[in-house]
C-alpha positions in Angstrom: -0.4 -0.4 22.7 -0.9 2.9 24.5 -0.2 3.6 27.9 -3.5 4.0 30.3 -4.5 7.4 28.9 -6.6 10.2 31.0 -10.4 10.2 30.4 -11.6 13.4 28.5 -14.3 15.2 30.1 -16.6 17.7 27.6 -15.6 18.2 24.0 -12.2 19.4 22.8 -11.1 21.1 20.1 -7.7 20.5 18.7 -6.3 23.5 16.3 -4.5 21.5 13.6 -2.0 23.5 11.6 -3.1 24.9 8.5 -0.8 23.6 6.4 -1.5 19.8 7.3 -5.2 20.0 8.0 -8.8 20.6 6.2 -10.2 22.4 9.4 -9.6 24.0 12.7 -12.8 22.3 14.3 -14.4 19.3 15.2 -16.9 18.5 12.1 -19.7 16.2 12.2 -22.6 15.0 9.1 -25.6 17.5 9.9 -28.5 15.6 11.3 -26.9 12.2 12.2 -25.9 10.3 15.6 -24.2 7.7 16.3 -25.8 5.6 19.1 -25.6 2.3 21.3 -28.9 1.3 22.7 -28.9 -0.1 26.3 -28.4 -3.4 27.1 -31.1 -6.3 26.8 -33.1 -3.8 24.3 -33.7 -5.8 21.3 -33.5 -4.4 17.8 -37.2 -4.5 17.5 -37.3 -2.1 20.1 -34.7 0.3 19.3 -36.0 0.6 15.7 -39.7 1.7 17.6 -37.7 3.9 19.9 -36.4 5.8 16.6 -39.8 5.7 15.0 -41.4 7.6 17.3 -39.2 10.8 17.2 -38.9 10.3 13.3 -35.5 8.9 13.6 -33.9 6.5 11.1 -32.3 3.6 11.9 -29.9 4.2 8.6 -26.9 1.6 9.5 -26.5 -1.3 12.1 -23.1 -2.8 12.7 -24.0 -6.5 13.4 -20.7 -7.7 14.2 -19.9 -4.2 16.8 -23.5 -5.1 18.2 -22.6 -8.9 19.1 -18.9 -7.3 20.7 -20.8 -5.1 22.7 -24.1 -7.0 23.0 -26.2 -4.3 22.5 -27.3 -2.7 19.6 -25.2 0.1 18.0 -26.1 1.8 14.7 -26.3 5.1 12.8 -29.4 7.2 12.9 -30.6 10.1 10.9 -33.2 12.7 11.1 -32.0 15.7 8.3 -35.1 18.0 9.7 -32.9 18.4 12.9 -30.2 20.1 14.1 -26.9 17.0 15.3 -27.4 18.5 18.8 -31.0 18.2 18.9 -31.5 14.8 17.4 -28.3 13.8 20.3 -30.9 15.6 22.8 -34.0 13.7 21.5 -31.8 10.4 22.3 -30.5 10.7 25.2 -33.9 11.9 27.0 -35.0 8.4 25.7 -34.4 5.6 28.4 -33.5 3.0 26.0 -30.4 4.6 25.2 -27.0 3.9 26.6 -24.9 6.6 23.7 -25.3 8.8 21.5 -23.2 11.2 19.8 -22.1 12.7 16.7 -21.0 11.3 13.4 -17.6 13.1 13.1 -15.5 13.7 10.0 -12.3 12.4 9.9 -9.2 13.9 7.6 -6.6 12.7 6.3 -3.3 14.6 6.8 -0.6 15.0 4.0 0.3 18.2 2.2 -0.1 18.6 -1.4 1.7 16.9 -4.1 5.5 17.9 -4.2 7.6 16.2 -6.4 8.6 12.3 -7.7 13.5 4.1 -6.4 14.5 2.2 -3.6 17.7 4.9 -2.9 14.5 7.3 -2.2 13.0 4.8 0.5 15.6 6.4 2.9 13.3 4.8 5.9 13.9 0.9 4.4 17.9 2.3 3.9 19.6 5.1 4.8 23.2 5.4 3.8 23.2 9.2 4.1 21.7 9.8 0.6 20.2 12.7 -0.5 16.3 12.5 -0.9 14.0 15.1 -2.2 16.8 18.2 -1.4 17.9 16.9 2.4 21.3 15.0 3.3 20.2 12.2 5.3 22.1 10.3 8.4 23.1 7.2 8.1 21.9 4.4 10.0 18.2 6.4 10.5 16.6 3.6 9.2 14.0 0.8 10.3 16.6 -1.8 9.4 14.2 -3.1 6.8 17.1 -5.0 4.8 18.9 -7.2 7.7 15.1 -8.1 9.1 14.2 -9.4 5.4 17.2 -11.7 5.3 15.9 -13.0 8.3 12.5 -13.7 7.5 10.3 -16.8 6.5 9.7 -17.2 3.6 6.0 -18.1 3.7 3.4 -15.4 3.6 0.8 -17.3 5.5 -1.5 -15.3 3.4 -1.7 -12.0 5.8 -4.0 -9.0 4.3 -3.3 -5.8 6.1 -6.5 -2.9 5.4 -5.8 0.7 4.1 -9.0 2.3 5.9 -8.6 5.6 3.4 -9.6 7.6 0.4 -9.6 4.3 -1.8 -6.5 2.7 -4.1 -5.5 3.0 -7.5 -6.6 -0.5 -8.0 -4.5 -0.2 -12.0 -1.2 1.1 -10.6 1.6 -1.6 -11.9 3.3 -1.5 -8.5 -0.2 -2.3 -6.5 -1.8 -4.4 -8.9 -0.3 -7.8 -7.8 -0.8 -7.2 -4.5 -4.6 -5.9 -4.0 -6.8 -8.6 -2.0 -8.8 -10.2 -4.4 -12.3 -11.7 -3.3 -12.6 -15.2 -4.8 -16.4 -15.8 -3.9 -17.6 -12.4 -5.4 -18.1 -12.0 -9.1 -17.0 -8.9 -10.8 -19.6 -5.9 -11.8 -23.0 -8.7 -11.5 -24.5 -6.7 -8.8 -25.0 -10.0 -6.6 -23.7 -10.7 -3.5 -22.5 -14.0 -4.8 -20.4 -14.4 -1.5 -23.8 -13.7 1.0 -21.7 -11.6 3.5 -23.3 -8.9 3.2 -21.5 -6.5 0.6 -22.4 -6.7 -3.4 -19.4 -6.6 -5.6 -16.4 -6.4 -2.7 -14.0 -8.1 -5.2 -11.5 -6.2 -3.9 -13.1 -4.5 -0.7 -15.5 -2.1 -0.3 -16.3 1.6 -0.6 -18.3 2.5 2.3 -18.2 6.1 1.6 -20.7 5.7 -1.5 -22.1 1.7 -0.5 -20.7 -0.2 -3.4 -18.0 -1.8 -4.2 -15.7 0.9 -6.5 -12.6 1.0 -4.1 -10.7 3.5 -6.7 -9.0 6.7 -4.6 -10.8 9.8 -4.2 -7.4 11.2 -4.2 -4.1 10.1 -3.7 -3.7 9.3 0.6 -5.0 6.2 0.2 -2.5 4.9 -2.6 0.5 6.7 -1.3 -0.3 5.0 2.2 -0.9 1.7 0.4 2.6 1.6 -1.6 4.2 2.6 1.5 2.9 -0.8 3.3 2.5 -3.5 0.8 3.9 -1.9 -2.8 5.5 -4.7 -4.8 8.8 -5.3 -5.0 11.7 -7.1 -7.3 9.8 -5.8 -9.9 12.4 -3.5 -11.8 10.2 -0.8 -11.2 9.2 2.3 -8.8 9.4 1.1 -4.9 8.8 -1.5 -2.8 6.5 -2.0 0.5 7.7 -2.3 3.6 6.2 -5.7 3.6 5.5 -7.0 0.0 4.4 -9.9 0.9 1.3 -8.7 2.6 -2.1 -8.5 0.6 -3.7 -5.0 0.9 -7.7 -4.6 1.8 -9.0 -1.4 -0.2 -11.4 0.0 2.9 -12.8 3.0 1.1 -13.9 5.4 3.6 -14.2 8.9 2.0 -15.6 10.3 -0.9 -14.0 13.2 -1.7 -10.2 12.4 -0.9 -10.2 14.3 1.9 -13.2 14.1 4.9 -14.6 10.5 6.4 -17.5 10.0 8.6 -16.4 8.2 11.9 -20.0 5.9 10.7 -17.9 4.8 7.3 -15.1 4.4 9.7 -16.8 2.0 12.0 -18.6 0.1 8.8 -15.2 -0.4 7.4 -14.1 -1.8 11.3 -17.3 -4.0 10.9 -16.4 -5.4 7.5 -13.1 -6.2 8.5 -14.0 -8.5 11.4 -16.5 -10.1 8.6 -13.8 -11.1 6.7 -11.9 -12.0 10.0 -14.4 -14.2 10.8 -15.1 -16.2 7.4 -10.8 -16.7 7.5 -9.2 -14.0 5.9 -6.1 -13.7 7.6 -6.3 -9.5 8.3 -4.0 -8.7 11.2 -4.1 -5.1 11.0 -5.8 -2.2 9.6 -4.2 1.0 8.8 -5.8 4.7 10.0 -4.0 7.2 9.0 -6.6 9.7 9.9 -8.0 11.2 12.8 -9.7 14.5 14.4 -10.0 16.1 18.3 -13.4 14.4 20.0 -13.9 10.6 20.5 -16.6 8.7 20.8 -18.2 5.7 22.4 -18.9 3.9 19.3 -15.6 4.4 17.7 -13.9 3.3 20.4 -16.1 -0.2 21.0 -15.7 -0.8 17.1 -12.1 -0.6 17.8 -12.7 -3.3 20.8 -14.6 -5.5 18.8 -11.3 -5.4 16.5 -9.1 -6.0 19.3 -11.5 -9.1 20.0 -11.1 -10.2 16.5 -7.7 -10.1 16.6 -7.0 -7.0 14.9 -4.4 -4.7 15.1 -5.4 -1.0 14.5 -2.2 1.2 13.8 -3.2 4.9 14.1 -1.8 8.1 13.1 -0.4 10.6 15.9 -1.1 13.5 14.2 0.5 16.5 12.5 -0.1 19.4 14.7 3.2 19.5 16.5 1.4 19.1 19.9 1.0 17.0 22.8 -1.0 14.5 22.7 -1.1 13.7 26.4 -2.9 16.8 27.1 -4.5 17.7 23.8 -5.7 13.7 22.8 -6.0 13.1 18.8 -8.5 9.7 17.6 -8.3 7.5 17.0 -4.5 7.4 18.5 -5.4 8.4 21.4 -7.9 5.9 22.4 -6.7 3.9 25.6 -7.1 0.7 23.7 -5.1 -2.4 23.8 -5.1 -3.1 20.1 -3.8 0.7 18.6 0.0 0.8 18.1 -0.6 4.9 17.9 2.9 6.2 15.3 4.9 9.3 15.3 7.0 10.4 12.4 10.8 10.6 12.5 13.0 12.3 9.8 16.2 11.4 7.7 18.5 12.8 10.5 16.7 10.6 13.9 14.9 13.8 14.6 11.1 13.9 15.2 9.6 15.6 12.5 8.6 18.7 13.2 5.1 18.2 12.6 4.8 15.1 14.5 2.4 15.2 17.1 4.0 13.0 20.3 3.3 11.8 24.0 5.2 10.2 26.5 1.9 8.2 27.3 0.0 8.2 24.7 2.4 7.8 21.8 4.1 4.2 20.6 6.6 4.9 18.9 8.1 6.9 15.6 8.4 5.3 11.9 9.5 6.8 9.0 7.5 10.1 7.8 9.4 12.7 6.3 10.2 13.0 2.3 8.4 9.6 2.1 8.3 8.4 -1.1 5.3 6.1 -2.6 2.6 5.0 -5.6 0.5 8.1 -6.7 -2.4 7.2 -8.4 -2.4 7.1 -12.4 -5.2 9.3 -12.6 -2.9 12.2 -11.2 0.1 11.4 -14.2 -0.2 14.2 -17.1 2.6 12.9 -19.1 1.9 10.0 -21.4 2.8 7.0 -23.2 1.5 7.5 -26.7 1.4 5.6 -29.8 -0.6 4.1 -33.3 0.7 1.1 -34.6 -0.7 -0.5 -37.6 0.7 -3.5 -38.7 4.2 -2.9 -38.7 4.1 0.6 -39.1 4.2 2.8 -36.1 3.2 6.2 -36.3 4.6 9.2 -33.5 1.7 11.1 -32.4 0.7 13.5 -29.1 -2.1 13.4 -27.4 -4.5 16.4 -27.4 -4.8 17.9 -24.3 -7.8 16.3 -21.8 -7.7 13.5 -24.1 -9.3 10.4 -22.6 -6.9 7.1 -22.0 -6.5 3.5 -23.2 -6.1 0.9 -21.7 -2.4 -0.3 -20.6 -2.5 -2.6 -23.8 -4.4 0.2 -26.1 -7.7 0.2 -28.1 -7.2 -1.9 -31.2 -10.0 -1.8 -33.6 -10.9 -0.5 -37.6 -9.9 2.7 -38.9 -12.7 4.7 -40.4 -12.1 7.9 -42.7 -14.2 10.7 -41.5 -13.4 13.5 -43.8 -13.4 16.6 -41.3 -14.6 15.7 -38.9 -18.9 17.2 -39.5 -21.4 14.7 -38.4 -22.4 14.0 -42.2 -18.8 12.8 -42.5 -19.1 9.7 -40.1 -19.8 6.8 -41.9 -22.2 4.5 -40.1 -19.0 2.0 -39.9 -17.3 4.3 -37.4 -19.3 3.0 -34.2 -17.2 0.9 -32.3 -14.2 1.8 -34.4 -11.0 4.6 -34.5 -12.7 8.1 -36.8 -9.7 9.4 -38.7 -10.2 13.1 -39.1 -8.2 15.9 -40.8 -7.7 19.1 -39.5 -9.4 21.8 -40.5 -13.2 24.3 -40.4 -13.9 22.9 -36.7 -12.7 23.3 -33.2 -11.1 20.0 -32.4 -13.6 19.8 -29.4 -16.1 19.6 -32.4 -14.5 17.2 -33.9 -14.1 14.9 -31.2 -17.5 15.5 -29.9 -18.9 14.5 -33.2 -16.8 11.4 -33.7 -18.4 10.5 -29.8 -21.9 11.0 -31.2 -21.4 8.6 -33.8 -19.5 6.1 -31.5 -16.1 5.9 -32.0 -13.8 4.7 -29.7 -11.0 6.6 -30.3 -10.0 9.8 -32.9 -7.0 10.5 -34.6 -6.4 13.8 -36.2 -4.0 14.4 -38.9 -2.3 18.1 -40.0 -3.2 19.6 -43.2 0.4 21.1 -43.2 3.7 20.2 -42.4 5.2 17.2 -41.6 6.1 17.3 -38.3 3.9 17.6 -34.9 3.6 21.1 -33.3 5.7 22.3 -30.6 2.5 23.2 -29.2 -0.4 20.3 -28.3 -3.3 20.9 -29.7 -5.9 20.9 -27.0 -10.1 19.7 -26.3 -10.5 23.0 -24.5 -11.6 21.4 -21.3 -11.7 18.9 -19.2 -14.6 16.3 -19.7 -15.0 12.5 -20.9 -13.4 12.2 -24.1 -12.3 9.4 -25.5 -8.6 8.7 -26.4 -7.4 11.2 -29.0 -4.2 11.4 -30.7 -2.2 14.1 -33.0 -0.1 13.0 -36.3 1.7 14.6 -38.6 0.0 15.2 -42.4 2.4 12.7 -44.0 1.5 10.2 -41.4 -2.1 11.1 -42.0 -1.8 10.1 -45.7 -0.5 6.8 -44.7 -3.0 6.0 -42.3 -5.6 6.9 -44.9 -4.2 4.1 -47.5 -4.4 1.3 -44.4 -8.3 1.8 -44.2 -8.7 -2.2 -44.2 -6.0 -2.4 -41.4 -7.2 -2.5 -37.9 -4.7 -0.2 -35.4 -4.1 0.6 -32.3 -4.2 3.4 -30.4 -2.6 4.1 -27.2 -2.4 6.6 -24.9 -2.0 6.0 -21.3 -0.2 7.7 -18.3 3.0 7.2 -17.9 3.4 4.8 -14.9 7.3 5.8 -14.3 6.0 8.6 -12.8 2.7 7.8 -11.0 5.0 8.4 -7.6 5.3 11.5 -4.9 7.1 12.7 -2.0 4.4 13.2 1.0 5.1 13.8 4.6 3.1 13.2 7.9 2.4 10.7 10.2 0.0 9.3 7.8 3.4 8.1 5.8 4.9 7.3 9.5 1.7 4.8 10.1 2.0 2.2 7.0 5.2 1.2 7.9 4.0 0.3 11.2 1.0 -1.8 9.8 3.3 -3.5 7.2 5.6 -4.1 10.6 2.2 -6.0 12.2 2.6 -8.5 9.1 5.6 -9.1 9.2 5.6 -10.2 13.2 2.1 -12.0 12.2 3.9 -13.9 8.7 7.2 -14.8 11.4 5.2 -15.8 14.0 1.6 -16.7 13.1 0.8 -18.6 16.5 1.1 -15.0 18.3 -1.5 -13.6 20.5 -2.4 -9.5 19.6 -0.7 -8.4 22.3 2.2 -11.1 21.7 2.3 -9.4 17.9 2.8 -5.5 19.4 4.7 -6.5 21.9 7.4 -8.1 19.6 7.2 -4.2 17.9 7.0 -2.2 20.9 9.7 -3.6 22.9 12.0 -3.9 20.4 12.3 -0.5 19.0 15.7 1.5 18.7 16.3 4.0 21.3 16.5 7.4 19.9 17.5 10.2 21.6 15.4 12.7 20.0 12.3 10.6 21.0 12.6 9.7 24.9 10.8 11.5 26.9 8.6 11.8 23.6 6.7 8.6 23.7 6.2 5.3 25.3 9.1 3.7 24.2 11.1 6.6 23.1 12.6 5.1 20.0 11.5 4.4 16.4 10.3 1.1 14.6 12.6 -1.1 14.3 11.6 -4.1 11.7 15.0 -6.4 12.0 13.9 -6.3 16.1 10.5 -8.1 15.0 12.3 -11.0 13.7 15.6 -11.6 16.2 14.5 -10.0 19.7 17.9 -11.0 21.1 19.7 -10.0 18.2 22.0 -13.0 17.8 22.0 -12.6 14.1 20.1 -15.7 14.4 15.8 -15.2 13.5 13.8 -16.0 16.5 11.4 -17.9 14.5 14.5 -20.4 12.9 16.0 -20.8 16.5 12.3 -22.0 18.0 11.8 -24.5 15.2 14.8 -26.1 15.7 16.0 -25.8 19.5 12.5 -25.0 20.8 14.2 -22.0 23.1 16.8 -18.6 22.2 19.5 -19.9 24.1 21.9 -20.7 20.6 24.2 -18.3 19.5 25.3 -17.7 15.7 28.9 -18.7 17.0 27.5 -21.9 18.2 27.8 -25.5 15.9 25.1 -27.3 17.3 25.3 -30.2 15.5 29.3 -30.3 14.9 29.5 -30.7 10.9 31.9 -27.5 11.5 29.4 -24.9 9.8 28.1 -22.8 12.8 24.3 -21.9 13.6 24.4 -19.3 11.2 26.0 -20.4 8.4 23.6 -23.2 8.6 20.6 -20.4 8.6 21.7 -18.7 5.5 22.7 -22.1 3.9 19.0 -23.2 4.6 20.2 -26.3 6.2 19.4 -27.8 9.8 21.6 -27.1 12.5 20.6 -30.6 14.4 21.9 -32.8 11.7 25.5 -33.0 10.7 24.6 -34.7 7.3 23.0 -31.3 6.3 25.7 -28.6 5.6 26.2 -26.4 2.5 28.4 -28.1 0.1 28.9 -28.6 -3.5 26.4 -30.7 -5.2 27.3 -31.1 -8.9 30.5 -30.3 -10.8 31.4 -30.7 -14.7 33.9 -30.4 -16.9 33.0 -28.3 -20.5 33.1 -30.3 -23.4 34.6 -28.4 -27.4 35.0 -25.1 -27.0 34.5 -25.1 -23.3 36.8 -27.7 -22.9 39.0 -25.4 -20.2 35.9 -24.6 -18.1 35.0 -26.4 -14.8 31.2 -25.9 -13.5 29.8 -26.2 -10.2 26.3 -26.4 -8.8 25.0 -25.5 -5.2 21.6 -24.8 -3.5 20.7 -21.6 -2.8 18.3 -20.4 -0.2 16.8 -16.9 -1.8 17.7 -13.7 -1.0 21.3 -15.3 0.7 24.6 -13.9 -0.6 27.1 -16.3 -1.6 30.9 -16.6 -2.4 32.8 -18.9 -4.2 37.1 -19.0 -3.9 39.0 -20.9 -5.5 43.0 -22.1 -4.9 45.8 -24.0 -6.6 47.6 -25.0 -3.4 44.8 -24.8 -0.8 47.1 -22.3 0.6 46.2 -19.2 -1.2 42.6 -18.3 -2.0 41.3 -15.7 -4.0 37.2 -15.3 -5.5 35.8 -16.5 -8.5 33.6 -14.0 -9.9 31.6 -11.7 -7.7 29.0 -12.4 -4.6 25.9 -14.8 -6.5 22.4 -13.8 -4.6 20.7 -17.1 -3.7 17.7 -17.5 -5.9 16.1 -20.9 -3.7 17.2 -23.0 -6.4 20.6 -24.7 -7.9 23.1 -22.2 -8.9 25.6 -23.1 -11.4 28.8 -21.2 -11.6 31.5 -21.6 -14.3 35.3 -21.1 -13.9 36.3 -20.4 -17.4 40.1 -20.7 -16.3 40.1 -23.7 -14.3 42.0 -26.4 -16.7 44.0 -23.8 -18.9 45.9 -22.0 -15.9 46.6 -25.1 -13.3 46.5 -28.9 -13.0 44.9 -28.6 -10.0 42.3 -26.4 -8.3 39.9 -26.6 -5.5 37.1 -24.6 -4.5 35.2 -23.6 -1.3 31.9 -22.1 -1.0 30.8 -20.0 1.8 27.0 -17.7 2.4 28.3 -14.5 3.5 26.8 -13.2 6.5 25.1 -9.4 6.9 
């Protein structure tokens, strides 16, 4: 929530760096306005007010126009120039605004390079990451604040307004919002609010409902806030347990009109209103001249309960006198984010302002999902029936699915169109080498509608050091290289079905990116986690929990409003007790316990009873030992024991022969929020007595 900012009078432009930005000036769509009719004009009216001077009323934004009560749209007339179509409108007394449709960028630098010991802003121990020694402790104490969270979702969707998601990634997958009143691909609007096909959001860039990234901003920025995690694989969000809202906003992975901006704004407060649970969107965008429309689409979120968190910018400026939007907007609902380095520094590309900048979040060396598309290396192979074959992909060679193409394989001789039998549609064409290009080839096996291609050599047996290549780039279908031998076998399982696959390698569908727009997710993951803690919050209630409880930083005062960086574990325990605020409020109603504290006087204090998941008002609830066995044969010597768990808590069990000296069985056991059973294979071979005590061990 920004301090009161100063109005800006005329039209600025902001020169971005080169490195970080598409352009050095203020762009707008040729020969479109945004405007906002007067009130008390009806649309009737507006739309003859348009007529008249040629001008088409190309967009309305019904929920924007009920915020603002007045009617607010996008217009177009391509035979004018933006400024004279802006003059037409304003001369006309029916209207209130108008101005132009400005292009948006994102800001990251290319591509550079490729899991959790990366995330040095969830955990930084002073690791190395992507060539810099970090500091330790520069971190958004993401590990303490999870140990101290609900465990409930209550079901919060935070939206990625961007270039689109890879909706296939493995670490996104789980954890895109799915639509459950919209049918796949029918070209219905089976759900009547408005949008055809939104399974999964919408792509307001093109008007349909193909959410997939233009590039790769809107998938790094969506790993960064809601990747999944425990999954043995790549990273984790900074809140995985938020759904994420594809708002597609740009069609070439780079530029966005501020009118698919304020569409996406307008969808979100649809959903809003029909009870998805979306508490913030993320904007990791932004450009050098406001406008009115923006910023009442961003009050009609506020009204909707929305939290808008809004990249600073990557200019290395001052905000404060050189404003950047949507951050700088003077609205109650934009948490507007810095970027901070591994070291506590602010990035040196972070834009900043005492007044009109939050706060700072992670946003150096960030690393997050890339999308699949962008992977060259593969995961290749041809299996039929138990025999699997080693082969290469030719270079531009189309992919399979995850799970491959399985289907017939067809001989095709060499690969001429006469050689295809009519068998091959729908099928895998096995071709030899040989006579034609193996574009030629492939093309001709695509003519007569095979699904796939295999090539075999007509010498040697093992695959060339070099790939064998389809010339260029195009929309081949899956084709795979094997050796002659292989080729030979293949050709004697003719009646087999096989399958092919080649796929990108999803190990390495992830990239280091820096810029505020890596700085912004975490803040919008933050928003859900204060909204999943404490759902009953007001907006302001929900930023305030972040913004008052960051970490001072020296390198940030005097830099921004609260001159220190997010800070997640502050979210969750504001008086930092050790105990959540959330736990203390359920049971006591008030923060006045302490962790030291036993409320209830069973002898566990208030915070083992908060890691033991046991109620600190009852002395009949306490952690203890609920089951214990001896073995039976062979495990005749070993003694088992059974607690409850509460997930994610760390536990430790000792064990003594003279309740005098105590020493631990086995290592710490992470609480899995069921019975845990632990065996002491020692415990009647070495003693006639022992006795155990079981303890959750605190951060």
């Amino acid at each position: 929530m920004n301090a009161p900012r100063i109005a800006l009078l005329g039209s600025l432009i902001l020169s971005f760096l080169a490195l970080l930005f598409a352009s050095s000036e203020d762009e707008y769509v040729a020969g479109e306005a945004l405007v906002t009719f007067k009130p008390n004009v009806p649309s009737i009216t507006a739309t003859t007010t348009l007529n008249k001077n040629s001008i088409e009323l190309a967009e309305t934004y019904d929920k924007i126009s009920m915020h603002q009560q007045r009617v607010v749209g996008l217009v177009r007339n391509r035979q004018m120039t933006t400024p004279q179509l802006i003059q037409t409108l304003k001369a006309d007394p029916n209207v209130e605004t108008a101005e132009p449709n400005y292009i948006r960028h994102v800001f990251a630098p290319p591509p550079n390079d490729t899991d959790f010991s990366k995330l040095w802003g969830l955990l930084n121990t002073g690791q190395g990451v992507n060539g810099t020694t970090g500091t330790s402790g520069a971190d958004i104490n993401f590990i303490p604040a999870w140990k101290r969270s609900r465990q409930t979702t209550n079901g919060v969707v935070v939206g990625i307004v961007d270039t689109g998601i890879d909706l296939t990634h493995p670490d996104l997958t789980a954890n895109i919002w799915v639509n459950p009143g919209e049918i796949p691909g029918n070209g219905i609007d089976d759900d009547g609010d408005g949008y055809i096909d939104d399974v999964n959001g919408y792509n307001f860039a093109n008007g349909n409902g193909s959410v997939t990234d233009s590039g790769y901003h809107g998938t790094h920025v969506a790993g960064t806030a809601g990747a999944i995690g425990k999954n043995h694989a790549g990273v984790i969000g900074v809140n995985d347990h938020a759904k994420i809202l594809p708002l597609k906003v740009s069609s070439d992975g780079n530029s966005m009109t501020t009118s698919a901006i304020i569409a996406a704004y307008n969808y979100a407060i649809t959903l809003k209103q029909r009870g998805v649970n979306i508490v913030a969107l993320n904007a990791s965008f932004g450009g050098g001249s406001p406008t009115t429309a923006d910023q009442n689409a961003i009050a009609a979120l506020a009204s909707a309960g929305i939290v808008l968190c809004a990249a600073a910018g990557n200019s290395a400026t001052n905000n404060d006198s050189a404003p950047f939007y949507p951050a700088s907007y003077p609205a109650t609902n934009i948490i507007s984010v810095a970027a901070f380095d591994q070291n506590y520094g602010l990035s040196s590309f972070s834009n900043y302002g005492l007044t009109t900048v939050d706060l700072a979040a992670p946003g150096t060396n960030i690393y997050s999902t890339e999308p699949l598309s962008m992977v060259t290396a593969r995961i290749s192979s041809i299996t039929v029936g138990t025999s699997n074959y080693q082969t290469k992909p030719l270079t531009y060679s189309g992919t399979t699915p995850a799970t491959g193409l399985t289907a017939n394989i067809r001989s095709c001789g060499l690969g001429n169109p006469a050689d295809f039998p009519s068998n091959v549609r729908g099928n895998i064409a096995l071709i030899q080498r040989g006579t034609l290009d193996f574009s030629v080839k492939v093309t001709n096996a695509m003519n007569a509608g095979a699904i796939a291609a295999i090539i075999y050599d007509n010498t040697g047996n093992s695959l060339d050091a070099v790939t064998w290549t389809l010339s260029t780039a195009g929309a081949w279908i899956p084709s795979m290289q094997v050796t002659q031998a292989d080729g030979a076998s293949l050709l004697t399982k003719l009646s087999f079905s096989g399958n092919v696959l080649s796929t990108p390698d999803p190990t390495l569908a992830y990239q280091f990116l820096n810029g505020t727009s890596m700085a912004t997710p975490h803040v919008t993951a933050a928003v859900a986690f204060a909204a999943m803690n404490f759902p009953t919050d007001s907006l302001s209630q929900r930023i305030a929990r972040i913004l008052t409880h960051t970490t001072p930083t020296p390198s940030l005062s005097g830099k921004m409003t609260t001159g220190g960086r997010l800070n997640l574990l502050g979210i969750v325990d504001t008086d930092n007790d050790g105990l959540p605020d959330w736990w203390e409020i359920d049971y006591f109603g008030n923060l006045t316990k302490t962790g030291t504290q036993d409320s209830d006087g069973d002898r566990f204090n208030n915070l083992a009873e908060f890691l033991s998941g046991t109620s600190p008002t009852n002395p009949s609830s306490y952690l203890a030992i609920t089951e214990s066995f001896r073995g039976t044969g062979a495990a005749a010597n070993h003694f088992t024991i059974g607690f409850p768990s509460v997930q994610d808590t760390s536990y430790q069990i000792l064990w003594s022969a003279d309740l005098m000296n105590w020493s631990t069985l086995g290592t710490t056991i992470l609480g899995t929020g069921s019975l845990i059973e632990v065996v002491d294979q020692n415990a009647l071979s070495t003693a006639s007595k022992r006795f155990y005590r079981l303890y959750p061990i605190p951060e």
